[in-house]
DRENZAFI-614700 format. One record per residue (C-alpha): residue number from 1; z, x, y. Coordinates in Angstrom, 3 decimals. Layout:
<rs>
R   i       pz       px       py
R NUM        Z        X        Y
...
</rs>
This chain:
<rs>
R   i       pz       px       py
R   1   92.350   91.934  101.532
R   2   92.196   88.580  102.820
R   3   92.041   85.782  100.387
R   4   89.299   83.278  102.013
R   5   85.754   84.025  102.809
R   6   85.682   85.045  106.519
R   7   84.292   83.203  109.458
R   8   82.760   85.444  111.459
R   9   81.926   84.913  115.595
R  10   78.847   87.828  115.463
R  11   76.997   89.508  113.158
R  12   77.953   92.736  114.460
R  13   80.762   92.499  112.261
R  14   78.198   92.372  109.597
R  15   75.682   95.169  109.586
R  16   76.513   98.990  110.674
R  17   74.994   99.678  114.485
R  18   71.455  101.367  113.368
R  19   70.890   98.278  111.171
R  20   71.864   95.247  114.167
R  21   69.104   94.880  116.278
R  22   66.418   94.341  113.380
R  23   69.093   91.485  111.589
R  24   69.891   90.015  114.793
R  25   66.082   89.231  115.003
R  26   66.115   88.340  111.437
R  27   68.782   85.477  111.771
R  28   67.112   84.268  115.121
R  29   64.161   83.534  113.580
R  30   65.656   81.889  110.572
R  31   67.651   80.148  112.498
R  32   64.156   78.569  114.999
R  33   61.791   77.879  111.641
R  34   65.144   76.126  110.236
R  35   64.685   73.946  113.451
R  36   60.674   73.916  113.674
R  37   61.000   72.546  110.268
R  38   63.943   70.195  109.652
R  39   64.053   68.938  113.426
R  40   67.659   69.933  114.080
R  41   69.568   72.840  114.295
R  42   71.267   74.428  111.420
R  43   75.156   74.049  111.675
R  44   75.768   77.289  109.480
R  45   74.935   80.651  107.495
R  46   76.226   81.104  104.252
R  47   75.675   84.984  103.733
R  48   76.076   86.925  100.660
R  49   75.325   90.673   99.682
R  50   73.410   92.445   96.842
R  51   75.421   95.244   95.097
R  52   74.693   98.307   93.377
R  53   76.605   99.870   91.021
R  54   78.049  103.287   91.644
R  55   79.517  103.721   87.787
R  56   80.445  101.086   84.647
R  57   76.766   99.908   83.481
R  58   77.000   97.670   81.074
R  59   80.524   97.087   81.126
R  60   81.883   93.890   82.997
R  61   80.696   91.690   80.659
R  62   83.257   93.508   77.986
R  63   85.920   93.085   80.612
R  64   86.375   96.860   81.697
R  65   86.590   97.935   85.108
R  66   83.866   98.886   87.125
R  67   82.763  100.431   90.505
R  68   80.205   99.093   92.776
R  69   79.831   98.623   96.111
R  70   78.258   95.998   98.266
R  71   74.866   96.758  100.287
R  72   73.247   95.736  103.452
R  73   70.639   93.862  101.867
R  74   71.612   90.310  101.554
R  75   70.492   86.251  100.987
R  76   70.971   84.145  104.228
R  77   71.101   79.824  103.343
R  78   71.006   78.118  107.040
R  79   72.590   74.767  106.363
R  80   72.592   71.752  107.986
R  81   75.257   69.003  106.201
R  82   73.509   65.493  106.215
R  83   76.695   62.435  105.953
R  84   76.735   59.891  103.776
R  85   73.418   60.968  101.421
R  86   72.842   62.840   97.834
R  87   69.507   64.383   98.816
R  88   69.563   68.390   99.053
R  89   66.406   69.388  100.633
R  90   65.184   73.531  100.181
R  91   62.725   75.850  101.556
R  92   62.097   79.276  102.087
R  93   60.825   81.323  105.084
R  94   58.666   82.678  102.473
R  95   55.552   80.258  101.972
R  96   55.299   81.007   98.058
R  97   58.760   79.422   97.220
R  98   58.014   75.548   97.742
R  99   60.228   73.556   98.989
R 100   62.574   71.350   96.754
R 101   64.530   68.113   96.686
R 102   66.656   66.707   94.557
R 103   69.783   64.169   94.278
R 104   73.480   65.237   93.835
R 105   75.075   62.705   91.453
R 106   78.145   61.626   91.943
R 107   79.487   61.738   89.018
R 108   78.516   64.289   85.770
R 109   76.619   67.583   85.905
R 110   73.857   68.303   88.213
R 111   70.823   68.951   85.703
R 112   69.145   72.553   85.676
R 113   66.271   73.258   83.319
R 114   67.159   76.765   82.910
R 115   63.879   77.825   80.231
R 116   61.903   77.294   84.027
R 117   61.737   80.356   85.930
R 118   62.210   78.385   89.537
R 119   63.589   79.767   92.685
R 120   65.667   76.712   93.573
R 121   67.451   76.742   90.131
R 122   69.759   79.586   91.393
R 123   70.753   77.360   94.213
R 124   71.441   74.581   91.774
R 125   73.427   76.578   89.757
R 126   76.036   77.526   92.933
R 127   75.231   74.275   93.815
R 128   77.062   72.878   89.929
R 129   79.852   75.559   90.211
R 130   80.731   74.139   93.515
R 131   81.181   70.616   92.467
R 132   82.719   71.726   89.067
R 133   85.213   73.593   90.834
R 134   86.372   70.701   93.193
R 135   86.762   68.436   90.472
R 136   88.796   70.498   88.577
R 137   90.772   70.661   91.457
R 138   91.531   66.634   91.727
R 139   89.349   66.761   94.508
R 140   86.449   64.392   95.361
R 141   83.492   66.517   96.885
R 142   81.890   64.785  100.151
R 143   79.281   62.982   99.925
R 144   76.779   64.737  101.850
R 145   73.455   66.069  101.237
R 146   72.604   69.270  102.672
R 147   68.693   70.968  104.525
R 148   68.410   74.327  103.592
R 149   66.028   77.138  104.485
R 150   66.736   80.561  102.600
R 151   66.024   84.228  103.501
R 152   66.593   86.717  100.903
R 153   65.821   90.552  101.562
R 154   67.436   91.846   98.100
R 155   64.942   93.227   96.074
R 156   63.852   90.671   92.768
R 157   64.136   92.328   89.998
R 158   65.466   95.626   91.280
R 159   68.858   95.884   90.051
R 160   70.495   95.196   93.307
R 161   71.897   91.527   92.156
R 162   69.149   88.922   93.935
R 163   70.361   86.410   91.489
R 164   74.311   87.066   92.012
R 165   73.559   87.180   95.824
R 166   71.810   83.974   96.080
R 167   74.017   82.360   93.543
R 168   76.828   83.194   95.715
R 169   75.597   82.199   99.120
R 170   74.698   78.749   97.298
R 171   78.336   78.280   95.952
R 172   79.594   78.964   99.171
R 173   77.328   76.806  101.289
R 174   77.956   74.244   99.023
R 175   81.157   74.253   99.348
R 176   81.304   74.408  103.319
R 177   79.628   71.326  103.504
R 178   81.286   69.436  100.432
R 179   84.588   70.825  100.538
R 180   87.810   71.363  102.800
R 181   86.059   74.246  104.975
R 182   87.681   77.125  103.735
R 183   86.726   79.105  100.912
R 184   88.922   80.765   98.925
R 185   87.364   84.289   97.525
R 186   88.260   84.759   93.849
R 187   87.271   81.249   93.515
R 188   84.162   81.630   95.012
R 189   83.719   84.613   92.549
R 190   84.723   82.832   89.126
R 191   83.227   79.852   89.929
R 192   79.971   82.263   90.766
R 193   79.889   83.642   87.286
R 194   79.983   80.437   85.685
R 195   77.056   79.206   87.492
R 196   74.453   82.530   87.142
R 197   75.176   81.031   82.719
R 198   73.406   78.039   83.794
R 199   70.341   79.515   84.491
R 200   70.437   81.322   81.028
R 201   71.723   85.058   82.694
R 202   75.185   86.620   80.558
R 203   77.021   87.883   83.403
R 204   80.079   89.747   83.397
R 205   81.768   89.690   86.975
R 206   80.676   92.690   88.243
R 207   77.613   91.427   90.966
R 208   79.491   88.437   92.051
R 209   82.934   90.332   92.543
R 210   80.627   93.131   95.223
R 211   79.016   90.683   96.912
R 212   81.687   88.038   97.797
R 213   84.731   90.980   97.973
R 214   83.021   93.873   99.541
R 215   84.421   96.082  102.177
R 216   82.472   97.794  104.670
R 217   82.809  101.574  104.226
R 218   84.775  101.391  100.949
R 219   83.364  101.091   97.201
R 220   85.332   98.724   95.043
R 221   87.102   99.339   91.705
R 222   86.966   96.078   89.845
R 223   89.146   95.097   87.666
R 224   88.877   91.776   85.375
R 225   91.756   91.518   83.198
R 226   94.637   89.937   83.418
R 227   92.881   88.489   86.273
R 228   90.245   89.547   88.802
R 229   90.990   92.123   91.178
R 230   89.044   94.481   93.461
R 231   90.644   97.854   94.863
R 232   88.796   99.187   97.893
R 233   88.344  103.213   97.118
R 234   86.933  105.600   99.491
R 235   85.084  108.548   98.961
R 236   86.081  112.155  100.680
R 237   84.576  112.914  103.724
R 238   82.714  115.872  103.452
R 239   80.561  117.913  105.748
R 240   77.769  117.265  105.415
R 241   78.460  113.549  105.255
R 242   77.802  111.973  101.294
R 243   75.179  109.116  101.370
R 244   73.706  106.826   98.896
R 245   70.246  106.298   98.413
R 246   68.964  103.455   96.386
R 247   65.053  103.992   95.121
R 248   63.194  100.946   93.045
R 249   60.809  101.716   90.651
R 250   58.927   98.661   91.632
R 251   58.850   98.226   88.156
R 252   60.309   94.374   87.935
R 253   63.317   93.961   85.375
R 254   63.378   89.770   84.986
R 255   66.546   89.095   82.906
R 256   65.934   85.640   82.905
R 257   62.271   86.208   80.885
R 258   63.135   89.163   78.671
R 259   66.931   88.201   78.111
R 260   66.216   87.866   74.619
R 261   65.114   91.528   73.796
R 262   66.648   93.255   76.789
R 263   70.188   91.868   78.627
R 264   71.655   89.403   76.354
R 265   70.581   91.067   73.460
R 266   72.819   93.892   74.395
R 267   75.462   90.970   75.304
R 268   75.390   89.918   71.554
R 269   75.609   93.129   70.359
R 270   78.314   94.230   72.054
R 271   80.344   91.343   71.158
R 272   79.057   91.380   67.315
R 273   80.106   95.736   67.711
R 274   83.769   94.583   68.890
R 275   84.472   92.089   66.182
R 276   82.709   94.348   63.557
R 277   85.226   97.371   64.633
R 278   88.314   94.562   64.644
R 279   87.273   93.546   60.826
R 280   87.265   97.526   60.320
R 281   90.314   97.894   61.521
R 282   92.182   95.060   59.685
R 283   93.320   93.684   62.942
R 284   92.761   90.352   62.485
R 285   90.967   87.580   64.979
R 286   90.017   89.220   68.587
R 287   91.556   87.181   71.393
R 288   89.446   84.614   73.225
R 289   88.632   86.056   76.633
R 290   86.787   85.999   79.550
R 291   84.094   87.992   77.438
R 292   80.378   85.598   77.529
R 293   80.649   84.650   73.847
R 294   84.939   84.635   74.020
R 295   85.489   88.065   72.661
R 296   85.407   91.555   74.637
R 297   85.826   95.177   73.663
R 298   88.640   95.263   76.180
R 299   90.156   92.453   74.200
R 300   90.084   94.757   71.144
R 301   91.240   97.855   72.417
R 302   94.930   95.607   73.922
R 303   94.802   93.927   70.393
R 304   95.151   97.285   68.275
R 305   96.827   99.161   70.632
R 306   99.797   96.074   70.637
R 307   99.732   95.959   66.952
R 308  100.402   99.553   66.936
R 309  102.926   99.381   69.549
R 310  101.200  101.513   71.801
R 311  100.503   99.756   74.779
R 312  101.486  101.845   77.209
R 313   99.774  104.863   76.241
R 314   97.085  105.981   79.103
R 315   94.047  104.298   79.547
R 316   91.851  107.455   78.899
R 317   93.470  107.989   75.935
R 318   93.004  104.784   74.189
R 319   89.469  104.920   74.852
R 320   88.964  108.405   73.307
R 321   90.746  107.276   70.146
R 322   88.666  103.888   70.195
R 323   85.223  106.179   69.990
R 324   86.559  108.495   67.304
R 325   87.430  105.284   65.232
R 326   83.935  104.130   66.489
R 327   82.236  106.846   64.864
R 328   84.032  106.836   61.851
R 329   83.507  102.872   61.218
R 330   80.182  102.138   62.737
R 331   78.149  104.093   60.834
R 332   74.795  103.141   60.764
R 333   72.937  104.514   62.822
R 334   69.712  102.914   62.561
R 335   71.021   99.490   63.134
R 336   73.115   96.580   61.219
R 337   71.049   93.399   59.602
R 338   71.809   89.934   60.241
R 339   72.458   89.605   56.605
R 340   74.877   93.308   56.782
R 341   76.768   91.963   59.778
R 342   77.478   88.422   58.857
R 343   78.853   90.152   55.343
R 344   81.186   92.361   57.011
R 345   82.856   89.311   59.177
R 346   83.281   87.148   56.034
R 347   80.813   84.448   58.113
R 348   77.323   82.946   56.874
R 349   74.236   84.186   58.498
R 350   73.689   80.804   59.912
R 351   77.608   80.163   60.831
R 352   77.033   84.057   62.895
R 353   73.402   82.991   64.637
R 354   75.615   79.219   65.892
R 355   78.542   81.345   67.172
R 356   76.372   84.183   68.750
R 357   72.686   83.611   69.094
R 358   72.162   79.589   70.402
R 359   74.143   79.952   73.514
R 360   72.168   82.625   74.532
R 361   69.147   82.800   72.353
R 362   67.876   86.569   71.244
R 363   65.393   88.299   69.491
R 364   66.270   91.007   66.878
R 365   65.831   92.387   63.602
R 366   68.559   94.573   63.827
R 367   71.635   94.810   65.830
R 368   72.579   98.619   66.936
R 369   76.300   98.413   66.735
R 370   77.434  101.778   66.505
R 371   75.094  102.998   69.619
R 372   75.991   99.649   72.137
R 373   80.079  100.407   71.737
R 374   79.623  103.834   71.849
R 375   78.024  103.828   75.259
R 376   80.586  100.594   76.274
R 377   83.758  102.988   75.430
R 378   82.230  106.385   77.025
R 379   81.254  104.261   80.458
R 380   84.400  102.765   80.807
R 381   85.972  106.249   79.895
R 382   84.004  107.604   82.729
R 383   84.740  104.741   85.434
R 384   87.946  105.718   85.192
R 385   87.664  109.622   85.932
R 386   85.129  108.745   88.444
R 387   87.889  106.615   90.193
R 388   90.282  109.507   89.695
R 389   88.630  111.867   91.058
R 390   88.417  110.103   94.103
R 391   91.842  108.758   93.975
R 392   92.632  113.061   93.851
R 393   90.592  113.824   96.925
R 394   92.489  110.705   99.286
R 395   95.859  112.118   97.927
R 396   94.867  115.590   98.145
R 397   91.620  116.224  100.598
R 398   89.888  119.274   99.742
R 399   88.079  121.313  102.989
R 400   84.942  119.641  104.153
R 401   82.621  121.844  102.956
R 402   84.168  121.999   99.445
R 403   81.471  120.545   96.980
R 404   83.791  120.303   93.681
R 405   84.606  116.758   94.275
R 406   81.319  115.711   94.551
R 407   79.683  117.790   92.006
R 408   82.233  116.512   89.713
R 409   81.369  113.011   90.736
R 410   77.160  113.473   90.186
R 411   77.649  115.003   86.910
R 412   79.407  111.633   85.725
R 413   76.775  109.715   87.135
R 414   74.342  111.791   84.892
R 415   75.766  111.536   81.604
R 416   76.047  107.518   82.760
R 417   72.315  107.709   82.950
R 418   71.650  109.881   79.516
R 419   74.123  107.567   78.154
R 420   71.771  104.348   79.105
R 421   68.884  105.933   78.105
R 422   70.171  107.604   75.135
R 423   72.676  104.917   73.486
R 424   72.255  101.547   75.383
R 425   68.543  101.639   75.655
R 426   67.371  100.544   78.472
R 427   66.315  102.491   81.116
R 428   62.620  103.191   81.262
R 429   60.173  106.527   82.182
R 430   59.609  104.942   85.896
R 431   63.785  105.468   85.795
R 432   63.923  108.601   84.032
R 433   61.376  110.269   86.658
R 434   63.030  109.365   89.960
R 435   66.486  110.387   89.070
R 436   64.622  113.964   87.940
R 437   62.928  114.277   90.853
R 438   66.321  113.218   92.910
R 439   68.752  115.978   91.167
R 440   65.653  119.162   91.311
R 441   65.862  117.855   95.195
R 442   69.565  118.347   96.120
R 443   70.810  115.189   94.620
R 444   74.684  115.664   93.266
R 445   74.374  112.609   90.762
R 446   71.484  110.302   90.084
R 447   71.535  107.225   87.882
R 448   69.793  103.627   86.869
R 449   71.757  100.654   88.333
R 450   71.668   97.436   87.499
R 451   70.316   96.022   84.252
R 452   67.871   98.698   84.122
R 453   64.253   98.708   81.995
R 454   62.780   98.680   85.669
R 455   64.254   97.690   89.146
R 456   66.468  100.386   90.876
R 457   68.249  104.067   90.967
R 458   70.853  105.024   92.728
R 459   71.303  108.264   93.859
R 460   74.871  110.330   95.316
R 461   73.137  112.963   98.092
R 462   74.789  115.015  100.929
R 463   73.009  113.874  104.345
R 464   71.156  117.008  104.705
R 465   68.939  116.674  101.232
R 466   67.896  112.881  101.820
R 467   65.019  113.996  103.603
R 468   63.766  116.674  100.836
R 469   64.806  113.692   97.884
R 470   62.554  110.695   99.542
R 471   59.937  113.755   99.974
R 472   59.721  114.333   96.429
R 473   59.657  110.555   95.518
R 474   56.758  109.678   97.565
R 475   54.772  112.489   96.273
R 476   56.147  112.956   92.782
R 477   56.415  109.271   91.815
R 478   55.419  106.435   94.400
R 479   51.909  108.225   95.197
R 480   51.508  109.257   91.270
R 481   52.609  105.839   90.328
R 482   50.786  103.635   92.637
R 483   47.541  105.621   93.940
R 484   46.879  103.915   97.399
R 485   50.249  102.772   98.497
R 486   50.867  102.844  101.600
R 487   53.472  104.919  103.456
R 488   55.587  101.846  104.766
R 489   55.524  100.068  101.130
R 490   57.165  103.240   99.794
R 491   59.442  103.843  102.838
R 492   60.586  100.196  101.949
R 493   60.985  100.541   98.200
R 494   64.067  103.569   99.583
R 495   67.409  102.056  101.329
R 496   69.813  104.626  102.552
R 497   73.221  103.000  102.648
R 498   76.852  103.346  102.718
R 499   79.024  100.649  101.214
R 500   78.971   97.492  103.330
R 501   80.890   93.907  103.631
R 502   80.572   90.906  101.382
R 503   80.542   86.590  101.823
R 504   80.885   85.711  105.254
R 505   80.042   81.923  106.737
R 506   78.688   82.296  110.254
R 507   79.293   78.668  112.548
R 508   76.286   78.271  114.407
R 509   76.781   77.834  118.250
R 510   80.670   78.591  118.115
</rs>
């Protein structure tokens, strides 16, 4: 895999042949209101994907692996690098996103007020990650402002990673135009992840690592620790063909306004689970990580395998004795108090709300411990089967028309979906009904993706049932649902696609 963000001569090496004569008239006419509006040509397009997640919900942000894969669906910036100024000037092509300016200083951080819900903060925030990560470098960014006009066809609130999409086409228009030209990848990602915090979103690793490393035709197994890495994976080819579909509830899933009951929540409970199993298990301090508040369950799991000089046993294995010792330890079932959990880790309940609550401010009573690692350990248990299972069929392919592979494959994405309805909490009945409908209509595995309590499904379906499973959505859900809609609003809320490519910087007129 190459290590900078391509260049690319024609968006044909973009977007799969069915899909390039509709974006090819999509960039066109970004490209003439970016003129009928600034005066001058655009001298770029910073491109980045959404993603949606195959297996590992919830996961990334506790450092274990995860498999997504990045979609055709993307965020288009057309840029136009102004010399010698500080003013960054954005629109949209859509009318109800107003157009912004602001100054670049030259020296500090670039101020976002991240308790507004505004469009143009996401920008900032690639925007800051940009300029944080040339400085760190010993570099000097350029002192150049930048026009923008964005184009975003990613779902909002779907599940499908608007946010990480348009964060990364941000950081990596901002640092065509401030840096050296090229753009190194797993720079663009880290930095990436930094910058979705200043808008107030916990993110793990997982959205930005699809859409800036994605491969066309392959899903990716992610890895974050030691470092980040992304394996390309195939799936087997089988007759007939294996397709994802992707179906939104059109239910909206804002992380940014219910973070504090909903996303981060989980984020603090998770990390609050991890230390409360360490202090169980006499282990001592967790590590500081890559985790959002410094500690990870991954961390925990290396720290007590080490100290019982175990390391190398097999990843599967460590993870089915972590849940046993997760069930024997976390008991409580209906939840841990403030007051219960800042007793067990020897800590205040003022010192635990300053080291995990005003970072990333949450609402809760109690913290459900016992339920949050028990789904963390089981997902990551069944990323990795997923991944060998597929790793089996490439070694080993199977006939065609063998369906073990992928009935194996659908049942793991089921439990994954009992497991975030059941123990993680948060899909929703909009959720719960279109993955129903899916498997009763020859889906293998269906599943929420994403953050889930709304936005989007995604569904594993030989060719020949997509027909019969969009069927039974539109009548047994989108019509129920949403009496009146229309037949091309719920065609729209249903992408069929196969895994495609991620960041790419197109050079206008070369």
């Amino acid at each position: 895999m190459s290590k900078l963000v391509p260049e690319i001569p024609t968006i044909e090496e973009i977007y799969p042949a069915e899909l390039g004569a509709a974006q090819k008239r999509r960039w066109e006419h970004l490209l003439a209101k970016f003129e009928e509006r600034y005066g001058a040509p655009a001298d770029y397009i910073a491109r980045s994907p959404g993603r949606v997640n195959i297996i590992g919900e919830h996961i990334d942000y506790m450092l274990f692996s995860v498999l997504p894969m990045a979609v055709n669906s993307d965020f288009l910036l057309a840029v136009r690098v102004i010399p010698n100024s500080n003013t960054v000037t954005i629109a949209n092509v859509l009318e109800k996103y107003p157009q912004r300016q602001f100054q670049v200083p030259a020296q500090g951080e670039l101020e976002i007020d991240a308790t507004q819900l505004e469009w143009s903060n996401y920008f900032k925030s690639g925007l800051r990650g940009a300029l944080e990560l040339l400085r760190g470098k010993g570099l000097t960014p350029k002192n150049v402002g930048m026009e923008i006009l964005a184009d975003g066809n990613v779902p909002s609130g779907a599940g499908l990673s608007s946010s990480a999409a348009f964060t990364c086409a941000s950081a990596l228009a901002s640092l065509a135009a401030m840096g050296d030209g090229t753009v190194d990848k797993k720079e663009l990602v880290n930095l990436a992840v930094v910058s979705e915090r200043y808008v107030g979103v916990n993110s793990g690793g997982m959205d930005q690592s699809a859409s800036v490393l994605g491969v066309q035709g392959s899903a990716l197994y992610i890895s974050f620790h030691p470092t980040l890495s992304a394996t390309p994976v195939a799936f087997p080819k089988t007759t007939p063909e294996l397709t994802f579909v992707i179906a939104d509830t059109l239910v909206t899933a804002d992380k940014h306004t219910t973070g504090p009951i909903n996303y981060n929540l989980r984020v603090v409970e998770c990390t609050l689970a991890a230390q409360v199993l360490a202090k169980k298990l006499n282990i001592g301090q967790l590590p500081e990580d890559a985790g959002p508040l410094g500690n990870s369950f991954k961390g925990l799991m290396d720290k007590y395998f080490s100290a019982q000089g175990e390391e190398e046993i097999p990843l599967d294995k460590k993870l089915e004795e972590l849940i046993e010792l997760t069930k024997k330890y976390l008991v409580k079932e209906e939840g841990y108090t403030r007051e219960e959990t800042a007793e067990i880790l020897d800590v205040t309940v003022e010192e635990l709300v300053q080291r995990c609550m005003v970072k990333f401010p949450i609402q809760a009573s109690y913290f459900h411990l016992r339920s949050r690692a028990l789904h963390v350990l089981q997902e990551a248990h069944r990323v990795s089967t997923f991944k060998s299972l597929l790793d089996s069929s490439s070694a080993s392919p199977s006939s065609p028309t063998d369906t073990f592979i992928p009935t194996k494959l659908g049942a793991i994405m089921n439990d994954s979906h009992a497991s975030c309805k059941n123990l993680y909490n948060c899909s929703c009945p909009e959720l719960d009904t279109l993955c129903e409908l899916a498997r009763s209509s020859g889906s293998y595995g269906s599943r929420l993706t994403g953050a889930g309590w709304g936005g989007c499904s995604v569904h594993l379906v030989p060719q020949d049932k997509v027909p019969a499973v969009k069927a039974a959505w539109r009548k047994g859900y989108y019509e129920k649902k949403f009496p009146g809609i229309s037949a091309e609003k719920a065609d729209s809320a249903i992408i069929v696609s196969n895994p495609g490519c991620g960041a790419v910087l197109f050079r206008v007129g070369k």
